[in-house]
C-alpha positions in Angstrom: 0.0 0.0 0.0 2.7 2.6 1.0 4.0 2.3 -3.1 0.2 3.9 -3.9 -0.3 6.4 -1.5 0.6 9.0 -3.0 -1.6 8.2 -6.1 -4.6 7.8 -4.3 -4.7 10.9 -1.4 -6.0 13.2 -4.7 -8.9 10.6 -5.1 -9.5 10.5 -1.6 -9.5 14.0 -1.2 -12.2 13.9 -4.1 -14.7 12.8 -2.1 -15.5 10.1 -4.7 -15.0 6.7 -3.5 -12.1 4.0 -5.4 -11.8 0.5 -4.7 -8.1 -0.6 -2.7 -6.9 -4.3 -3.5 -4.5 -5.4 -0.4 -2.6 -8.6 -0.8 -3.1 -9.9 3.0 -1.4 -13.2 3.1 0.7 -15.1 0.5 1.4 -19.0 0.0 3.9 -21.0 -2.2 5.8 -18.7 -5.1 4.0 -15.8 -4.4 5.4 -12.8 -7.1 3.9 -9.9 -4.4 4.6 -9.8 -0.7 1.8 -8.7 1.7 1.1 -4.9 2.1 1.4 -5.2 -2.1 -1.6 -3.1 -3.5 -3.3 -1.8 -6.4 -6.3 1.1 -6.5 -8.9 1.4 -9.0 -10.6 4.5 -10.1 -12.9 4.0 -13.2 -10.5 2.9 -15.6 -7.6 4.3 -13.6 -4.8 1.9 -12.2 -2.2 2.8 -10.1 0.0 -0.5 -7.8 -0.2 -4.2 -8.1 -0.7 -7.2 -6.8 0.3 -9.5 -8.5 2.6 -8.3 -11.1 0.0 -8.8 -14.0 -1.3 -12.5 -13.2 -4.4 -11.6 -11.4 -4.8 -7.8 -11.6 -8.0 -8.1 -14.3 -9.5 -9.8 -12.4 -9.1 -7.9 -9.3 -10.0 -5.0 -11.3 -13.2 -6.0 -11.8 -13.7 -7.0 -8.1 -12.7 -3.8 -7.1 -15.0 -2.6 -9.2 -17.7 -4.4 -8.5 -16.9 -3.5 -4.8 -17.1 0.3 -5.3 -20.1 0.3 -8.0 -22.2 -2.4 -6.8 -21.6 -4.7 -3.6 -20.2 -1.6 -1.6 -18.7 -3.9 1.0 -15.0 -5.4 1.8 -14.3 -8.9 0.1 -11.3 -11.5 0.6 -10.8 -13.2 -2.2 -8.0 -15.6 -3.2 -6.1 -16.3 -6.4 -4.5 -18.8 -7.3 -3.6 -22.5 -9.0 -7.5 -24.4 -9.4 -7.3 -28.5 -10.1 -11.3 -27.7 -10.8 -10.7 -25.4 -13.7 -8.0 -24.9 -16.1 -9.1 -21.9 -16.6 -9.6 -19.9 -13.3 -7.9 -16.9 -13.0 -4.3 -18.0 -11.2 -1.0 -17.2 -11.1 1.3 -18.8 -13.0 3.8 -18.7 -10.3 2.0 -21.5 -9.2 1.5 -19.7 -5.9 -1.8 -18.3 -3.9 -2.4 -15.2 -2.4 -5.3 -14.0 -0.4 -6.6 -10.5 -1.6 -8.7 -8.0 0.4 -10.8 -5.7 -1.7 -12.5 -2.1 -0.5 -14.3 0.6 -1.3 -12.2 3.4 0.0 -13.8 7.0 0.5 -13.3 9.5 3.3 -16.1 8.5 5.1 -14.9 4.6 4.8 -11.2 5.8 5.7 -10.8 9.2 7.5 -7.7 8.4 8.7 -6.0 8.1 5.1 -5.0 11.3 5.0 -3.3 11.2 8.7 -1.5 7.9 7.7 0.1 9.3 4.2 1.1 12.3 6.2 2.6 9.8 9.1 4.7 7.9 6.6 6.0 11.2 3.9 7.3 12.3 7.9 9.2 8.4 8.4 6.8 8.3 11.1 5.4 4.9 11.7 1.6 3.9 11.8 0.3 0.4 11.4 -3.5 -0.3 9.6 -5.1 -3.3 11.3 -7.9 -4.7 9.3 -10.1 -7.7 9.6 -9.6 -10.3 6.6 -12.3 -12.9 8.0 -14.0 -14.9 10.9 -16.8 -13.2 13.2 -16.0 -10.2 13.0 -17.0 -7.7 10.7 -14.4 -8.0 7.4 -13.2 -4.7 7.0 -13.5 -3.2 10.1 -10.3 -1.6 10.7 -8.2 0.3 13.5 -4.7 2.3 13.0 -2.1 2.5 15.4 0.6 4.6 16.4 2.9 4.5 19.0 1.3 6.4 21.4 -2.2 6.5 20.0 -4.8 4.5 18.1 -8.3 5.4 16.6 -11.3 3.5 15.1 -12.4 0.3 16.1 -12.6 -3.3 15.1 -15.7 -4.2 17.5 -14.2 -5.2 20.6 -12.3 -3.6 22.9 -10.6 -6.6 24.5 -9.5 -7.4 20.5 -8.9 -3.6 20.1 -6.1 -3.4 22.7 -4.5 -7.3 22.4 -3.6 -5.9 18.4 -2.6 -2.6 19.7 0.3 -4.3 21.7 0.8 -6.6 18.8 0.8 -3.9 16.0 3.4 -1.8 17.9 5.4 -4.7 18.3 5.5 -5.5 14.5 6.2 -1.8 13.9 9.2 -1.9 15.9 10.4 -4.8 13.6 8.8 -3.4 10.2 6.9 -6.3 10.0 3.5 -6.9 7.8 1.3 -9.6 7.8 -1.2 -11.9 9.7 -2.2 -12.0 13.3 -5.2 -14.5 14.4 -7.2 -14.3 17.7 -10.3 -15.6 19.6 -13.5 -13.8 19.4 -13.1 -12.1 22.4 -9.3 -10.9 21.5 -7.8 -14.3 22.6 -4.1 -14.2 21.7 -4.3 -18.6 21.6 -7.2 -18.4 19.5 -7.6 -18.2 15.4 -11.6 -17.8 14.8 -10.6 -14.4 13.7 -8.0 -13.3 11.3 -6.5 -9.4 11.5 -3.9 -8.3 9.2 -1.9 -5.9 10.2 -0.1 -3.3 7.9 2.5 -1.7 9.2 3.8 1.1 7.3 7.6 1.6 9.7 10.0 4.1 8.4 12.1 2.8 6.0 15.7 0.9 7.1 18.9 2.6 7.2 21.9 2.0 5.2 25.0 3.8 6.4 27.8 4.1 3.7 31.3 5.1 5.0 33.7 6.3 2.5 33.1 9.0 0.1 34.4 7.0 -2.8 33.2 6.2 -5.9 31.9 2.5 -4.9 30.1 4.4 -2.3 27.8 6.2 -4.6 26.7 3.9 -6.5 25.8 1.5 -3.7 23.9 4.7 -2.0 22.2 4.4 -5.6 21.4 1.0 -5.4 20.7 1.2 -1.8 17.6 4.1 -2.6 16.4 1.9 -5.1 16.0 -0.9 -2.6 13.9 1.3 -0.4 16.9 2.7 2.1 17.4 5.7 4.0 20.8 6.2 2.6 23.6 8.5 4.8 26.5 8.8 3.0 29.9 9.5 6.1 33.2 10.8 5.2 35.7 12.9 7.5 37.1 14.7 4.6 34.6 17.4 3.7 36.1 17.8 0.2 35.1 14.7 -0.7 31.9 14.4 1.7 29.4 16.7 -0.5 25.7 16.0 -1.6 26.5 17.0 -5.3 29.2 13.7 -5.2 26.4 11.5 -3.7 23.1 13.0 -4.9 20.9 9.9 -4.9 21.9 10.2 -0.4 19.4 11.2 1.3 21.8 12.5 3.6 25.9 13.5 3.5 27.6 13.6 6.9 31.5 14.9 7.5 32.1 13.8 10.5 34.5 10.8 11.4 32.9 7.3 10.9 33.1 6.0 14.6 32.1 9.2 16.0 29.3 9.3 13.8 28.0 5.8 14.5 28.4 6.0 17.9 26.1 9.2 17.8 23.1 7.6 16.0 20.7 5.1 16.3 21.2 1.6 15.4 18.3 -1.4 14.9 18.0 -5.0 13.3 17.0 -3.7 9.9 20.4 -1.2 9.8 22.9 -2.0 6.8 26.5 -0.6 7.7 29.2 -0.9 4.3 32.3 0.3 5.3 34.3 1.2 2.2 37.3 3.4 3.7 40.0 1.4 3.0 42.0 2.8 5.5 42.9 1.2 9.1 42.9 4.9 10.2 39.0 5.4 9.3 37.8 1.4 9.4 39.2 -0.2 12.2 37.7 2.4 15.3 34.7 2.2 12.8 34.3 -1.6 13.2 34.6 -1.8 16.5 31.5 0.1 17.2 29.6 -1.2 14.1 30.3 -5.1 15.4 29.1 -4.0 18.9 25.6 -2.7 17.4 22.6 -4.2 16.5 22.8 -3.8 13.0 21.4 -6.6 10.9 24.4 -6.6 8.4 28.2 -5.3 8.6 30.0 -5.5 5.8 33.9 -4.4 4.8 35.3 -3.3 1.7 39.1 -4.9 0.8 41.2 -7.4 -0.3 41.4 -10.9 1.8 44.8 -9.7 2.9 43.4 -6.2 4.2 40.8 -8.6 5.3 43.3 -10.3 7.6 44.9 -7.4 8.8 41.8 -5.9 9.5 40.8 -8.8 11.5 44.3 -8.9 13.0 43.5 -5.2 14.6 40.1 -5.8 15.5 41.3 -8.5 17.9 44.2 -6.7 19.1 41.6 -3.9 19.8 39.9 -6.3 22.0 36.7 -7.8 19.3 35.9 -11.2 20.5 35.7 -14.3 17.8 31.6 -14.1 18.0 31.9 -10.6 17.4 34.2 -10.9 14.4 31.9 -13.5 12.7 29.4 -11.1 12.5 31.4 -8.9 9.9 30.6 -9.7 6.1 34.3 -8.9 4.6 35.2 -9.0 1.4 31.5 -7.6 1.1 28.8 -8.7 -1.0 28.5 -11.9 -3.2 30.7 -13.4 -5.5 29.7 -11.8 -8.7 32.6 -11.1 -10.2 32.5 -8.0 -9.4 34.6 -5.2 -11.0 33.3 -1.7 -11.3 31.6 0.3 -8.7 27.9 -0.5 -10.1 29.1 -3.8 -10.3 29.9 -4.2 -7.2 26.8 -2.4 -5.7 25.4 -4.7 -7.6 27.1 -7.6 -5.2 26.4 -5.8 -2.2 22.9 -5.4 -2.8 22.8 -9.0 -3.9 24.0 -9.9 -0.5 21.8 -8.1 1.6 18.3 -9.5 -0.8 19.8 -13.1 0.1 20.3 -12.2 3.4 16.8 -10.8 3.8 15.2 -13.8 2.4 17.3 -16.9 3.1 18.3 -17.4 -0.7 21.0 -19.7 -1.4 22.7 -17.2 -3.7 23.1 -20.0 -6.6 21.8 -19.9 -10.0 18.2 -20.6 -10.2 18.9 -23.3 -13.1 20.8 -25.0 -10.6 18.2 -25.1 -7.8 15.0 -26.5 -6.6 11.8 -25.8 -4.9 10.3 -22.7 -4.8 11.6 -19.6 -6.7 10.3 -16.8 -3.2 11.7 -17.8 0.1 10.2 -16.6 3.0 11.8 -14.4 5.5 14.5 -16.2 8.0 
């Protein structure tokens, strides 16, 4: 949803009413995660769900929803034995697809919400896909707030805790409970939609490599900060796809910011002056990847000085040097290209081999 938002506040500020397709839960070789999400206004289109497989036929659901039914629908796409000719995705996969009539009076919060996440502040949708409960009844969340309803207020506060809890982690999907909010219980299904600000990648080095993986890093989705002591090198017109340009040195820097699960730190220096006292605070963080720019002989002195400055083995491990996949690797696209590689595999538990050479399914889930 957060890849249409911006398309569809102008509708919503219309008055008129549009119907919003919401993948809620994937199975198999899914091509679209959940959150993915496509709007339809007459014979507007804006977002997908499915990457072309299904989206006329959602289209006309959503349609249908807005012109004629006027109430939510989950609906599920995917292979049929029954019918060789059901609409499915050829992927082989199944997702479950929650369509709405969306209007101001359906959705007042919509306009708090895009405002919530244009400021990288987080908010979470919870919405209710199916059991007892009325199917689109919906509550948002913030962090120290929450409005609307989704009947109970038992249920109301058990995906309050919950929703935060996913926000903290920038995690979207499925949560089930009892009919009375019971956490144990799955006679009610709430999918929750959580909209946290994006990750942060933290490039060190004002290098060449290091703007073309802050490039690759914004087209991922990253909030990219681009760190250099050496303010002639350290500009925004050098790095102009950084959303931000620090001079200030590395350590310091790090040290002096915040630091989470979803945090990628590359460290392209290539100096011992810059990237050891760097290191030792990024292998000591929480950061869900660390990786070092170098040779494997500046790879082994590097780990020679990180012990010496007092790094422990489990620590060390932690630290993905030489960084990013074995490509081949020669330019600096190229070799964003590895890094970026590295950090999709990592997300989703790839094995990082040809696909020719593998089997099984083609979309891992998360590790």
């Amino acid at each position: 949803m957060r890849d249409v938002l911006r398309e569809i506040l102008p509708w919503w500020k219309s008055g008129l009413t549009f119907g919003l397709a919401t993948v809620v839960s994937t199975f198999s070789s899914a091509p679209r995660p959940p959150g993915a999400a496509m709007a339809v206004r007459g014979d507007e289109v804006v977002g997908s769900v499915s990457g072309g497989c299904v989206e006329g036929a959602v289209f006309e659901l959503a349609t249908e929803v807005t012109t004629v039914a006027g109430a939510p629908v989950l609906q599920r796409y995917g292979v049929s034995d029954d019918d060789a000719f059901a609409v499915g995705l050829t992927c082989g996969g199944i997702i479950d697809v929650l369509v709405e009539p969306i209007s101001i009076e359906t959705f007042p919060e919509l306009g708090e919400i895009v405002a919530a996440v244009e400021a990288h502040e987080p908010v979470a949708v919870a919405t209710v896909v199916s059991g007892p409960g009325q199917i689109g009844a919906r509550r948002v969340i913030w962090p120290d707030r929450s409005t609307g309803s989704l009947g109970l207020e038992r249920l109301d506060e058990a995906v309050d805790d919950d929703a935060r809890g996913m926000l903290a982690q920038g995690l979207t999907g499925i949560r089930h409970y009892g009919g009375q909010g019971e956490r144990r219980l799955d006679d009610l299904a709430v999918f929750v939609n959580s909209f946290a600000p994006p990750p942060r990648m933290l490039v060190f080095g004002a290098i060449d490599f290091a703007a073309a993986v802050a490039r690759v890093g914004k087209f991922l989705g990253y909030h990219v900060t681009v760190c250099d002591a050496r303010p002639i090198f350290a500009t925004a017109k050098r790095f102009p796809d950084a959303d931000e340009v620090v001079v200030k040195w590395p350590h310091d820097y790090l040290g002096s910011v915040q630091v989470d699960e979803r945090t990628v730190i590359c460290v392209l220096t290539h100096d011992p002056k810059f990237d050891v006292p760097l290191l030792e605070v990024a292998l000591r963080t929480d950061a869900g990847y660390v990786g070092a720019m170098g040779s494997r002989r500046t790879h082994e002195d590097r780990l020679d000085r990180l012990r010496e400055a007092g790094l422990t083995d489990e620590e060390l491990a932690r630290l993905r040097s030489p960084i990013g996949l074995d490509l081949g690797a020669r330019t600096p696209e190229e070799t964003a290209v590895s890094i970026a590689a590295e950090l999709i595999q990592l997300r989703w538990g790839g094995t990082g081999r040809p696909l020719t050479t593998t089997e099984g399914r083609i979309h891992h889930e998360a590790p």
